[in-house]
Backbone as JSON Lines, residues from 0, in Angstrom:
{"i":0,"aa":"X","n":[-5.32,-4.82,30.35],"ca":[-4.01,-4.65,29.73],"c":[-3.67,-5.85,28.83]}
{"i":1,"aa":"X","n":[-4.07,-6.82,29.04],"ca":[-3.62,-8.15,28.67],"c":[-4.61,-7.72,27.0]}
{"i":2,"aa":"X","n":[-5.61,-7.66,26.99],"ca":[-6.57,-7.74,25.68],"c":[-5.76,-6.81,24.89]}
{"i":3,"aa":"X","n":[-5.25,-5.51,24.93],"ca":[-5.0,-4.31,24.59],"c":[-3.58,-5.39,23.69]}
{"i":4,"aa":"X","n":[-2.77,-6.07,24.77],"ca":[-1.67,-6.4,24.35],"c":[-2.12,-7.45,23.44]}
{"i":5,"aa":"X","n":[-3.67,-8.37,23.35],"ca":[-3.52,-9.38,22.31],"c":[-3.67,-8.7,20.93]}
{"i":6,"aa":"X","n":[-4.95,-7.8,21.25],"ca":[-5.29,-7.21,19.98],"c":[-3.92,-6.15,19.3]}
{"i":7,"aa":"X","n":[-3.0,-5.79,20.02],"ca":[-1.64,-4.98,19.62],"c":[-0.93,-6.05,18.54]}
{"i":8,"aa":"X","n":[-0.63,-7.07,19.09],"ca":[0.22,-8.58,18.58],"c":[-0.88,-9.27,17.1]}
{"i":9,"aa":"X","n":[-2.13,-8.81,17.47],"ca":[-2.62,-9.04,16.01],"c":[-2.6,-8.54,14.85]}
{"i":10,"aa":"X","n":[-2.62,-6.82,15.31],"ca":[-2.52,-5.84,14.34],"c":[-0.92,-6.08,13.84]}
{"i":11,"aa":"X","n":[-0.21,-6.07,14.82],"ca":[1.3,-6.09,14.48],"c":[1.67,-7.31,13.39]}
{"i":12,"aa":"X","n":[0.91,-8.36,13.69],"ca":[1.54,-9.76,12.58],"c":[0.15,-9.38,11.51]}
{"i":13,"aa":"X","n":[-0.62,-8.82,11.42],"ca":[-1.22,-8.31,10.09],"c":[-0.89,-7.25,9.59]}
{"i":14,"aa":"X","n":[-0.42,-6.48,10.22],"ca":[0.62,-5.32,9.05],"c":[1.85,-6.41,8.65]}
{"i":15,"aa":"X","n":[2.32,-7.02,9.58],"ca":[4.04,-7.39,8.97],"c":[3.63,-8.78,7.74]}
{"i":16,"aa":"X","n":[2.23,-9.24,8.07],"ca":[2.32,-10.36,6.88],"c":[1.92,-9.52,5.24]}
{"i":17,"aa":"X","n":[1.1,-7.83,5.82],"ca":[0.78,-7.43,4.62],"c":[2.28,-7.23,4.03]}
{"i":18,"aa":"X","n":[3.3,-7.02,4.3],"ca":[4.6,-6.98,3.04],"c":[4.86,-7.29,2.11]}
{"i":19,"aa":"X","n":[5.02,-8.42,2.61],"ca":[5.0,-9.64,1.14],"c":[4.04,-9.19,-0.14]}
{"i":20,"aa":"X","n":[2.89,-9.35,0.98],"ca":[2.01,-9.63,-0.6],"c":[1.89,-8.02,-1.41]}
{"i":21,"aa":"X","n":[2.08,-6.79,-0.71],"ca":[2.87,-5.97,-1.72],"c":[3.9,-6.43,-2.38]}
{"i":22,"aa":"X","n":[5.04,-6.72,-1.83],"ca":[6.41,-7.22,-2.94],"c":[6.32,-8.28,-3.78]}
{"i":23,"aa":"X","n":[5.33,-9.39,-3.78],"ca":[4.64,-10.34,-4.59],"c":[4.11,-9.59,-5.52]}
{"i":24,"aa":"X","n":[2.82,-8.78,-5.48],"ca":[2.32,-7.68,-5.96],"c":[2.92,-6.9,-7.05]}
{"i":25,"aa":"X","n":[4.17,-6.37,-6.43],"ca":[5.08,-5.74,-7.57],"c":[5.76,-6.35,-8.32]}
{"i":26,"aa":"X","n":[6.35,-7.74,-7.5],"ca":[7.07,-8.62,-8.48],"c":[6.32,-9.01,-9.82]}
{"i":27,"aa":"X","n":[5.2,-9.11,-9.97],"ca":[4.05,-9.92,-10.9],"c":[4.42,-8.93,-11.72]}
{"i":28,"aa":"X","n":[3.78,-7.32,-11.26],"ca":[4.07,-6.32,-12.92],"c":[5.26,-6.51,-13.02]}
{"i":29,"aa":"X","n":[6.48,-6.17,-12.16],"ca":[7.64,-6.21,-13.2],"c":[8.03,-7.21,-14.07]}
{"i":30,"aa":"X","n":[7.63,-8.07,-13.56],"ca":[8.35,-9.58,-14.65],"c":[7.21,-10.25,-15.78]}
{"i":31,"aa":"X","n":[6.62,-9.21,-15.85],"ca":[5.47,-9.42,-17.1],"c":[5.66,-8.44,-18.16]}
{"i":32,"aa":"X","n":[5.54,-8.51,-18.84],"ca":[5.59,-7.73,-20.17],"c":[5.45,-8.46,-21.26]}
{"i":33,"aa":"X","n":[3.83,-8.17,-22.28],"ca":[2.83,-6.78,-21.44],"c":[2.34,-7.56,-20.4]}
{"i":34,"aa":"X","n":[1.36,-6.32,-20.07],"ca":[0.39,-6.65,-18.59],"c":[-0.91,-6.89,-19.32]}
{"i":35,"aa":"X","n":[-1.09,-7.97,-19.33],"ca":[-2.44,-8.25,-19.66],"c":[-3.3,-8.48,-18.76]}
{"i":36,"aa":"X","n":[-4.86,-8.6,-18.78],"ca":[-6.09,-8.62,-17.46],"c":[-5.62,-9.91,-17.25]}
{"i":37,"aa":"X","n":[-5.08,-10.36,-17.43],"ca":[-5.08,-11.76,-16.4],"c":[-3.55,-11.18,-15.57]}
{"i":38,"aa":"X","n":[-2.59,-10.87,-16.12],"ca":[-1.17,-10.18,-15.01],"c":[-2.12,-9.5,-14.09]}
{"i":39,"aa":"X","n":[-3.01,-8.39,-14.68],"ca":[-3.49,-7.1,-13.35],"c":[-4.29,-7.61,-12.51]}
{"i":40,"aa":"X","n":[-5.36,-8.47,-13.06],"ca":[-6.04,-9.0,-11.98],"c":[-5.27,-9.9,-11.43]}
{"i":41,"aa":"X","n":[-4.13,-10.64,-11.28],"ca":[-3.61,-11.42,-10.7],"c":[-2.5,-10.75,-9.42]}
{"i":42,"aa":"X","n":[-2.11,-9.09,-9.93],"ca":[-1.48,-8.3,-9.26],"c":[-2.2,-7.82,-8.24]}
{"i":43,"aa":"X","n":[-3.37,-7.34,-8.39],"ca":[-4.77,-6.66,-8.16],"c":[-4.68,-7.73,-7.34]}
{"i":44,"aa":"X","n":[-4.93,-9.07,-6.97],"ca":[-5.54,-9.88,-5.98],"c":[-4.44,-9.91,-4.76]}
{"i":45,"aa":"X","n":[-3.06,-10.04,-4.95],"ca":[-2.02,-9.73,-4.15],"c":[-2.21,-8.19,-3.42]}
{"i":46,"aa":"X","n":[-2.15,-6.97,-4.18],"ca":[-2.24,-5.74,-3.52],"c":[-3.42,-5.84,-2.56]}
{"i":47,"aa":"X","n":[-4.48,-5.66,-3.28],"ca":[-5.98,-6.02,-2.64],"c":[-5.68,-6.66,-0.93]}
{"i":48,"aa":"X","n":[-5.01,-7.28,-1.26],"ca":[-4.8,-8.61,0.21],"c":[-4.09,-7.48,1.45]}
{"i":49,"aa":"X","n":[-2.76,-6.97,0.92],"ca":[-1.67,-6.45,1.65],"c":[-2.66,-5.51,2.37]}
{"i":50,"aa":"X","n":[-3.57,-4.42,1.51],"ca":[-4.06,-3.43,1.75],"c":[-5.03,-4.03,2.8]}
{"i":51,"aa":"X","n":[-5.87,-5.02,2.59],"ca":[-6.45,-5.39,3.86],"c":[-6.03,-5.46,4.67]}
{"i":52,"aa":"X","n":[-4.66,-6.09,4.79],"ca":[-3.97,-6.8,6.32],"c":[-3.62,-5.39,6.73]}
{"i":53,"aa":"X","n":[-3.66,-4.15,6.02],"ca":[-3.19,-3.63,6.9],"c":[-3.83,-2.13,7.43]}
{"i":54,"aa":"X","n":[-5.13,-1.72,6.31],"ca":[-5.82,-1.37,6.66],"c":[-7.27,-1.9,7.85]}
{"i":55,"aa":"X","n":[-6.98,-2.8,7.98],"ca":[-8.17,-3.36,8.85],"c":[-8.0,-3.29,10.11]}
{"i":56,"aa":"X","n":[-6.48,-3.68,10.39],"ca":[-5.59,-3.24,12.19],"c":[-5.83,-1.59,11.91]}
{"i":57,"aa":"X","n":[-5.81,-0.92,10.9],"ca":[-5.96,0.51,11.37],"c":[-7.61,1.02,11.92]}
{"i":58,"aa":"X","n":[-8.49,1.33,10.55],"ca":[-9.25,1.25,11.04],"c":[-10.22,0.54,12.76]}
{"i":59,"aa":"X","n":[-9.71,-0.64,12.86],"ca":[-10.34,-1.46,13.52],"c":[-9.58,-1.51,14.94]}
{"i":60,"aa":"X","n":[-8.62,-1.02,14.9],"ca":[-7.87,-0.84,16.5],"c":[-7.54,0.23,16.67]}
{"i":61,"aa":"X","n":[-6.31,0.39,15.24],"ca":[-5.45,1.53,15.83],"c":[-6.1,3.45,15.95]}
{"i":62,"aa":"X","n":[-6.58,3.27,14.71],"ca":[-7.2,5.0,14.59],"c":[-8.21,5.14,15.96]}
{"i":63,"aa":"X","n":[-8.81,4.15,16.55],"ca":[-10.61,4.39,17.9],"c":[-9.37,4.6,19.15]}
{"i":64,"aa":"X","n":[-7.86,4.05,18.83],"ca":[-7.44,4.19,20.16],"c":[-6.46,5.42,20.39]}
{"i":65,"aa":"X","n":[-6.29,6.0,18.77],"ca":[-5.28,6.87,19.02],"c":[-4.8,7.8,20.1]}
{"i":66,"aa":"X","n":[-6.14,8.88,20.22],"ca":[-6.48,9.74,21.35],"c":[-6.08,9.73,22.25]}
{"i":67,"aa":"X","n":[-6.6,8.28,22.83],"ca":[-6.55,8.34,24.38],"c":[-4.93,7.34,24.68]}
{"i":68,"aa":"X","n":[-4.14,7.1,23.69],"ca":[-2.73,6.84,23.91],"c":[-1.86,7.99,22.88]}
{"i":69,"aa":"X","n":[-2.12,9.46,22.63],"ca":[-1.49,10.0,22.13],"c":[0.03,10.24,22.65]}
{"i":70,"aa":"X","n":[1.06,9.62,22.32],"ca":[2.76,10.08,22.34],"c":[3.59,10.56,21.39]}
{"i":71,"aa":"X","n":[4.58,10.74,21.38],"ca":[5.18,11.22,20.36],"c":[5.6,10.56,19.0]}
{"i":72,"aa":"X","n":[6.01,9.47,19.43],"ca":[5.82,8.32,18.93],"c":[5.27,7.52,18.05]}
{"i":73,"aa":"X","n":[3.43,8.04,18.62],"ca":[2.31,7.54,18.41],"c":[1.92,8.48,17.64]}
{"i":74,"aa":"X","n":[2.15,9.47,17.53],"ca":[1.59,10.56,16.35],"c":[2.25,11.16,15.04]}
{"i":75,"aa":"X","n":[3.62,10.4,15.08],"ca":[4.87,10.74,14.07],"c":[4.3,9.04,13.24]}
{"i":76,"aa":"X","n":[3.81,8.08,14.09],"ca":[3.36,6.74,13.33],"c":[2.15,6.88,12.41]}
{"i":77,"aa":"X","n":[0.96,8.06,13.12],"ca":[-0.1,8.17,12.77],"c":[0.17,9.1,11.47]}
{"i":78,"aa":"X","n":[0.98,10.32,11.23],"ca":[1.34,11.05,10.41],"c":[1.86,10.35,9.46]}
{"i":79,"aa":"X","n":[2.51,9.47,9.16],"ca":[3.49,8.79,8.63],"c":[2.72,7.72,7.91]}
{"i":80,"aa":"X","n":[1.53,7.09,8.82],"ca":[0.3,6.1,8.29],"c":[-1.2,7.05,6.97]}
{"i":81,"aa":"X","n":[-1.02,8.12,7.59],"ca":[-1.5,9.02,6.84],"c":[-1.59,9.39,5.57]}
{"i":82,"aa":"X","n":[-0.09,9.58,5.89],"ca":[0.6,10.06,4.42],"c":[0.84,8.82,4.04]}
{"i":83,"aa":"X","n":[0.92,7.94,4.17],"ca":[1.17,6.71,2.92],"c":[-0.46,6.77,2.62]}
{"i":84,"aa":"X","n":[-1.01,6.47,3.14],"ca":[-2.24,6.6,1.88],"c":[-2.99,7.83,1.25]}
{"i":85,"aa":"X","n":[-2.28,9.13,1.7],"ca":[-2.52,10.79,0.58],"c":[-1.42,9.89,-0.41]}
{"i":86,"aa":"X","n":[-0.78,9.05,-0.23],"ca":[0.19,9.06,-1.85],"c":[-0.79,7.94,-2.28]}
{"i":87,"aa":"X","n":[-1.0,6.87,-1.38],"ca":[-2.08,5.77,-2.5],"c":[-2.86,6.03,-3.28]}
{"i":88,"aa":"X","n":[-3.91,7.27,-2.66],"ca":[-4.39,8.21,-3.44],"c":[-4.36,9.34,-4.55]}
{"i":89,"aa":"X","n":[-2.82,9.66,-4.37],"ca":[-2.62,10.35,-5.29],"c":[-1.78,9.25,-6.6]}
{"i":90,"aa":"X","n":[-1.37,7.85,-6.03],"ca":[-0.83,6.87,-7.21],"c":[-2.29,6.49,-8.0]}
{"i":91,"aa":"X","n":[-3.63,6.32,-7.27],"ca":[-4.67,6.02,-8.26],"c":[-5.41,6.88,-8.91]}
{"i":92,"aa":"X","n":[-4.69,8.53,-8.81],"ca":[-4.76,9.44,-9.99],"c":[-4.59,9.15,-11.18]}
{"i":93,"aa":"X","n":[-3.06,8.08,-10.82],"ca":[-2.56,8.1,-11.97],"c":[-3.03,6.57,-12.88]}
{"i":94,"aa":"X","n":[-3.13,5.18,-12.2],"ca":[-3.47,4.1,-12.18],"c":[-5.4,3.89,-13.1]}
{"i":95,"aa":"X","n":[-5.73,4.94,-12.09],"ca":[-7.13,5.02,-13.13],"c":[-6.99,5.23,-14.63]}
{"i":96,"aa":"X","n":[-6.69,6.86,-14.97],"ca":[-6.25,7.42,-16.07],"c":[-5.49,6.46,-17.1]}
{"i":97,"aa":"X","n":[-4.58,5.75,-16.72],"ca":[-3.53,4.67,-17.25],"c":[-4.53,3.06,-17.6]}
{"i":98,"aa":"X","n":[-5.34,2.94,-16.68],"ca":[-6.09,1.71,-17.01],"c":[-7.05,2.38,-18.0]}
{"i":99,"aa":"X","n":[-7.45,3.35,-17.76],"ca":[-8.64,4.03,-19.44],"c":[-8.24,3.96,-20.32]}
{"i":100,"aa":"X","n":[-7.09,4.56,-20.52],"ca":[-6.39,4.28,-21.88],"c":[-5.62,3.14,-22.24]}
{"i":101,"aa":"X","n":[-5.13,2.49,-21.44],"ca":[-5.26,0.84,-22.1],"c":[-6.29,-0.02,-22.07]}
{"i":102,"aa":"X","n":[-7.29,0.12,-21.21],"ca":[-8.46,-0.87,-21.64],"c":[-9.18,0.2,-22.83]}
{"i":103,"aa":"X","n":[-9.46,1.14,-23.45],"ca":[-9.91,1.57,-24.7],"c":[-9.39,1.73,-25.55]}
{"i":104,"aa":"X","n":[-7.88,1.23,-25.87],"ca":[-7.19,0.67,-26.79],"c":[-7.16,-0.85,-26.72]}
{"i":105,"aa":"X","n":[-7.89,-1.69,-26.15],"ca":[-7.83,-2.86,-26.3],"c":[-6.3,-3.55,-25.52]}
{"i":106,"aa":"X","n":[-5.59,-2.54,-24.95],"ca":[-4.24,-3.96,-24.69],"c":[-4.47,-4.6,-23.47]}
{"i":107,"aa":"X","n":[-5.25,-4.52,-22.54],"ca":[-5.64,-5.9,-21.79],"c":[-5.89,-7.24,-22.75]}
{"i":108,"aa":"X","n":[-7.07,-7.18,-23.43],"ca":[-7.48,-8.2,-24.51],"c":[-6.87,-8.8,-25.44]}
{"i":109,"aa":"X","n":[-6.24,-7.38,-26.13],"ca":[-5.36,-8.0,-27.11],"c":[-3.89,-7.31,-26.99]}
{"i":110,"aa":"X","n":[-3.0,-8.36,-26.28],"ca":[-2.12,-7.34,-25.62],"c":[-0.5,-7.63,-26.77]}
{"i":111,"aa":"X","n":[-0.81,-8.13,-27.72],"ca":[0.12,-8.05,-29.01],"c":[0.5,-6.91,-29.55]}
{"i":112,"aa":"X","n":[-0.62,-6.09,-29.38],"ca":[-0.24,-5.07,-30.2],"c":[1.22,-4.13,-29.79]}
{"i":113,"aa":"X","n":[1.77,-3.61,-30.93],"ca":[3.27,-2.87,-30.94],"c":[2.33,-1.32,-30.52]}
{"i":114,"aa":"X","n":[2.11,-1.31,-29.15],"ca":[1.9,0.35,-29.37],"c":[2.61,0.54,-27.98]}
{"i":115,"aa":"X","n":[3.39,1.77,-28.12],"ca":[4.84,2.37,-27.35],"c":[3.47,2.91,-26.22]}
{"i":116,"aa":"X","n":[3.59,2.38,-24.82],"ca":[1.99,3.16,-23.93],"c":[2.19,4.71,-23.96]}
{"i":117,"aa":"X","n":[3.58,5.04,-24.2],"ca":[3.6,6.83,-23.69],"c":[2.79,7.2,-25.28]}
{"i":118,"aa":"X","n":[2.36,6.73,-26.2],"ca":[1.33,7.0,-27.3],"c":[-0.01,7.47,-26.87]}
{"i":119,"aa":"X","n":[-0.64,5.96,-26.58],"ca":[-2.02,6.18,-26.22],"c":[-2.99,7.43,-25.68]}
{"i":120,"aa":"X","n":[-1.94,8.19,-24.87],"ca":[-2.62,9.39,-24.47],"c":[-1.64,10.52,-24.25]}
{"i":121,"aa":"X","n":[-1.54,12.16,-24.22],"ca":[-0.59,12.73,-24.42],"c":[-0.02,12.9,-22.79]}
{"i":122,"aa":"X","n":[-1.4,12.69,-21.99],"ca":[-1.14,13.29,-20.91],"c":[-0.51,11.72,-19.8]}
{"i":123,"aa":"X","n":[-0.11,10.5,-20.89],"ca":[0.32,9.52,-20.34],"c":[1.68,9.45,-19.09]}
{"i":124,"aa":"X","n":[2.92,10.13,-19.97],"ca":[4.07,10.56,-18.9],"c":[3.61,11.14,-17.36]}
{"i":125,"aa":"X","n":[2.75,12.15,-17.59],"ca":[2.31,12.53,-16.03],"c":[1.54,11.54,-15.37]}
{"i":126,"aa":"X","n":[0.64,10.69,-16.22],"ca":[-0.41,9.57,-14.86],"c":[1.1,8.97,-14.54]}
{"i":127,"aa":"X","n":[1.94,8.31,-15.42],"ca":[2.82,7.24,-15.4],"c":[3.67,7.49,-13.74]}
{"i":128,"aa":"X","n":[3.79,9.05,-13.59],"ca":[4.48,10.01,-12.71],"c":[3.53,9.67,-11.64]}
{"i":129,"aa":"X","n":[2.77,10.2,-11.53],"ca":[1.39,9.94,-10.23],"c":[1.9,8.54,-10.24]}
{"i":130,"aa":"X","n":[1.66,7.44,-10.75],"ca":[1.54,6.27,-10.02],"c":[2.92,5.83,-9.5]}
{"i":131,"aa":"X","n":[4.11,6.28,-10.15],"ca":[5.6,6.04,-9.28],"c":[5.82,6.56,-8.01]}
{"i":132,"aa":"X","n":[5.54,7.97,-8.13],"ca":[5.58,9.09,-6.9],"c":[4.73,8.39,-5.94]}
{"i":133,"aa":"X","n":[3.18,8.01,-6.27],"ca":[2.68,7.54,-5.46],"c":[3.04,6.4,-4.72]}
{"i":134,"aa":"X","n":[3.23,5.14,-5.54],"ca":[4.08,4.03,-5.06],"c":[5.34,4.19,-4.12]}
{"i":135,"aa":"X","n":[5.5,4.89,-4.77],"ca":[7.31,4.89,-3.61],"c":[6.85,5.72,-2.69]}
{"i":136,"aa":"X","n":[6.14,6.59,-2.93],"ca":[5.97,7.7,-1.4],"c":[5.23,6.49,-0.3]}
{"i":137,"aa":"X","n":[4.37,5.69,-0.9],"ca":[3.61,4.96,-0.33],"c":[4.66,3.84,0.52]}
{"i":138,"aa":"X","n":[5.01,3.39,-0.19],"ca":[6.28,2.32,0.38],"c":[7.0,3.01,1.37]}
{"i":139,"aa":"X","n":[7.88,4.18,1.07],"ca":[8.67,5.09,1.4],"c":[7.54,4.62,3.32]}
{"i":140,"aa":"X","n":[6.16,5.69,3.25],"ca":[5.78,6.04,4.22],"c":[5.23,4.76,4.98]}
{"i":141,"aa":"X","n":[4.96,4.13,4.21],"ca":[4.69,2.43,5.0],"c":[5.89,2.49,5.59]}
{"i":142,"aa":"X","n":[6.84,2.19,5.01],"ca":[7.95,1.41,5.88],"c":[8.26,2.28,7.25]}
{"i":143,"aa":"X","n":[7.99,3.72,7.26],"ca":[8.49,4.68,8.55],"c":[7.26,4.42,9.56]}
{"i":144,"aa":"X","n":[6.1,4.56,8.96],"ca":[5.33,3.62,9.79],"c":[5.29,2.41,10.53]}
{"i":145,"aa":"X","n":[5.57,1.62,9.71],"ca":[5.95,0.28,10.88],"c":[6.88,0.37,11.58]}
{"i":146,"aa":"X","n":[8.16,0.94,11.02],"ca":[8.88,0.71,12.31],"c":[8.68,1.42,13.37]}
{"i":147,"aa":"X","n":[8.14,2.73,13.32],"ca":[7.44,3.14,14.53],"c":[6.38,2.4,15.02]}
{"i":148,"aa":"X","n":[5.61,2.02,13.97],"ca":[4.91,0.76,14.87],"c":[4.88,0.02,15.6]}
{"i":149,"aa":"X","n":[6.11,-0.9,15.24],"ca":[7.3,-2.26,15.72],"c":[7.7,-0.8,17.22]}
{"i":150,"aa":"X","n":[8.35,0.21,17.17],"ca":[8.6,0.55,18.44],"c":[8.05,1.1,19.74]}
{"i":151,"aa":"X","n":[6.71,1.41,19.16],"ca":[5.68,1.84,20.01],"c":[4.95,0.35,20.46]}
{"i":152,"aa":"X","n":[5.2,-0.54,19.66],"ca":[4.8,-2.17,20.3],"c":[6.14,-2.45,21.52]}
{"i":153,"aa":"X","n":[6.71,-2.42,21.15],"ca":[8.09,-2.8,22.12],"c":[7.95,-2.13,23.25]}
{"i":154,"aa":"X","n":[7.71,-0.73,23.16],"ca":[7.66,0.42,24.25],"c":[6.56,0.19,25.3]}
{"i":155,"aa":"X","n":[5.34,-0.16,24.83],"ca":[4.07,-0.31,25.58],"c":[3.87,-2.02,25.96]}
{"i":156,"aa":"X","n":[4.39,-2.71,25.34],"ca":[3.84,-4.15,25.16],"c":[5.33,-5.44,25.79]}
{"i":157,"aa":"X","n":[6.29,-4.92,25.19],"ca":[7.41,-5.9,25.41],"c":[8.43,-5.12,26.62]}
{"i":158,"aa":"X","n":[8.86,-4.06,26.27],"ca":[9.97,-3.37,27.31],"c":[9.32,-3.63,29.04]}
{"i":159,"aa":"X","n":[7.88,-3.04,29.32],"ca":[7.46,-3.21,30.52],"c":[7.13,-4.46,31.24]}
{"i":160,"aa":"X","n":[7.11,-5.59,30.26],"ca":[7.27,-6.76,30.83],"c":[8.54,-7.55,31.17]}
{"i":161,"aa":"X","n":[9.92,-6.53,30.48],"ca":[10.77,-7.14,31.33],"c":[11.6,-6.44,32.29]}
C-alpha cells in the first residue's frame, strides 16, 4: 500500500507541475507576433515538457492500474483523460496543415513579410478551427481530469489515513 501511495504522489506532482509549462507554452505564442522558428521552437520546448509530465504518470502507472481499481470516479477521470488527447489529436489536424503553409511560404525564416495567414491557404480558417477547438477541448478536458485526479488521490491515499 505504501509503494502504490508513493508512486500515486509522483504521478500527482508530475501532472500538477505539467500546468505551468502549458500556460508558459501559450503565453510565448500569444505575446509574439509573428511567430517565428525561434518563438515555435521555443513554445514547442515548453509544450513538449508539460506533455511529458503528464503523459508519462499515465502511461507508466495510471492506464496498467486502471482495471484492477476500476470506480466511478476512476473511469469518469479515465474518460475525461481520453478525451483530452482525441482533441490533442484532432488540434494537430490543424497545427500540421498550418505549419505547411507557413513554413512554404517562408514566414518562419523570413517572418517580415505583410501576408494576412487566413491568405496562404483557402482551407486556412478551418485548420485555424481544429487547432482552437482542439486546444480548449484539451485544456477544457485536462482540467476535469485532474481534479478527479486530485479526488480519487484524496479518496484512496489521504481520507483513509485520517
Amino acid at each position: 500500500m505504501v509503494e502504490a501511495a508513493v508512486w500515486a504522489t509522483i504521478a500527482l506532482v508530475s501532472v500538477t507541475v505539467s500546468f505551468p509549462f502549458y500556460l508558459y507554452g501559450a503565453w510565448i505564442i500569444v505575446e509574439n507576433e509573428p511567430v517565428t522558428w525561434a518563438v515555435l521552437t521555443r513554445h514547442l520546448k515548453y509544450i513538449v515538457t508539460g506533455l511529458v509530465l503528464t503523459t508519462g504518470p499515465v502511461v507508466l502507472w495510471m492506464a496498467p492500474r486502471l482495471l484492477d481499481q476500476l470506480t466511478g470516479v476512476q473511469a469518469m477521470h479515465a474518460v475525461f483523460g481520453v478525451q483530452a488527447y482525441a482533441f490533442l489529436l484532432f488540434a494537430l489536424t490543424g497545427i500540421v496543415r498550418i505549419f505547411q503553409a507557413k513554413y512554404g511560404h517562408d514566414l518562419y525564416g523570413d517572418p517580415g513579410q505583410e501576408v494576412d495567414i487566413d491568405d496562404l491557404h483557402e482551407n486556412m480558417g478551418a485548420w485555424r478551427f481544429r487547432l482552437r477547438v482542439g486546444v480548449i477541448g484539451y485544456v477544457l478536458c485536462w482540467l476535469v481530469a485532474y481534479v478527479l485526479g486530485v479526488a480519487q488521490f484524496a479518496l484512496n491515499y489521504v481520507l483513509p489515513a485520517v
